[in-house]
N, C-alpha and C positions, 0 to 999 in steps of 0.2 A: 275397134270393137273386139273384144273379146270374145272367141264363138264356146260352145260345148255342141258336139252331134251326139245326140240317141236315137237309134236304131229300135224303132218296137217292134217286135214278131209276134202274134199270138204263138200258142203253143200248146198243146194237148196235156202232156205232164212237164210240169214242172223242173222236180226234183231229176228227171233224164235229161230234160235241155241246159239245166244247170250243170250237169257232171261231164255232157259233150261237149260245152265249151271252156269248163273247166282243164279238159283233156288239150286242149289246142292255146294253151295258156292264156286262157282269157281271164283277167284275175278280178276275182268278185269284188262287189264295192257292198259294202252292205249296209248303209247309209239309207239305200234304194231299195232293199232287198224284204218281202213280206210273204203272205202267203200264198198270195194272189201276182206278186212278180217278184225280178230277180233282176239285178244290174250286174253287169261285169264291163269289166273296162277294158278295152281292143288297144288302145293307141292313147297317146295323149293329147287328151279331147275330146274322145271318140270311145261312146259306149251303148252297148246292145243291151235292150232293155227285153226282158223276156216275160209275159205276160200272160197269165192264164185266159182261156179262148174267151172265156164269162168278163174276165177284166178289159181287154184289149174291144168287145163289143162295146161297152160301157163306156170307154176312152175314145173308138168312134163315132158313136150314134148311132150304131148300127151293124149288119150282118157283115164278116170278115169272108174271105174268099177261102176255099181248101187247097193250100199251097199242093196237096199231092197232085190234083186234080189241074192247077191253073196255077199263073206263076201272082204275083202281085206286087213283085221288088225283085232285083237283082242287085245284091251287097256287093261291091267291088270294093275289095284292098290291092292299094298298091304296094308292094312289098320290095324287099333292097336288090333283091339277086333270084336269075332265074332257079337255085336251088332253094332258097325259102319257099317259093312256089311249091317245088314237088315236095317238098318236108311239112310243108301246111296239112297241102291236099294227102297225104300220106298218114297224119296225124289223124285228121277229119275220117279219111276212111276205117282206117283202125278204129277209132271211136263210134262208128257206127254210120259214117256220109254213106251218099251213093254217089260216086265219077256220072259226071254230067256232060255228056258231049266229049269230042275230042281235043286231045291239047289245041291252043292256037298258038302258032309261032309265024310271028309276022316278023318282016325286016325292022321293025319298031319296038314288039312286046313279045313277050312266053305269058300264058295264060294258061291253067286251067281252071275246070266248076265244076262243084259240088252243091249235092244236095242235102241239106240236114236231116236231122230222122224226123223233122215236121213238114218236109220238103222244100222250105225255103233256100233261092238259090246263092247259093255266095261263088262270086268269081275274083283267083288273085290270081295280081297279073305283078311282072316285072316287066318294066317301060325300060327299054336300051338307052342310056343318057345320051350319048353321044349324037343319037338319032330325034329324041325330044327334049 
């Protein structure tokens, strides 16, 4: 089976949640992309779909959570090397994240989380091969 993963977040404005993950090289697909939302592509296969708060109601049936307030997901990339990590989370804060919590460094993984400027959480982790 062939998968595709998309990732919806509502999102307050648009045009800002497009250009912060623009800033973290998330590369737009604009197949997807309208007034009311925005695709970019993370990985291949694997794309966040960003949806204005009125659209992504609409797509649930109903009232979304306020990520600043309350979490509703935690986006986890696994990423190649404990330095992509801190060059991700580095990019994200530059671009306007918030550092969420502190690093975790298990005998397994390097992780840190960030918060987007919508508040939704994203955590990248580098897994130690050797150990998983």
């Amino acid at each position: 089976m062939s998968t595709r993963i998309f990732v919806n977040l509502p999102v307050k404005d648009l045009d800002r949640s497009m250009a912060f993950y623009e800033r973290l090289d998330f590369e737009p697909d604009l197949r997807f992309t309208n007034d009311s939302s925005a695709c970019l592509e993370i990985a291949d296969g694997l794309y966040l779909m960003l949806l204005t708060e009125a659209r992504f109601r609409e797509r649930i049936g109903g009232p979304s959570c306020d990520a600043q307030r309350s979490s509703e997901v935690l986006v986890s990339l696994v990423l190649d090397s404990h330095q992509e990590v801190d060059d991700l989370l580095n990019k994200a804060v530059a671009a306007g994240a918030r550092v969420h919590g502190e690093p975790q460094d298990h005998d397994f993984l390097h992780a840190r989380t960030f918060r987007d400027p919508d508040g939704h959480l994203w955590e990248l982790v580098h897994q130690y091969p050797d150990v998983v």
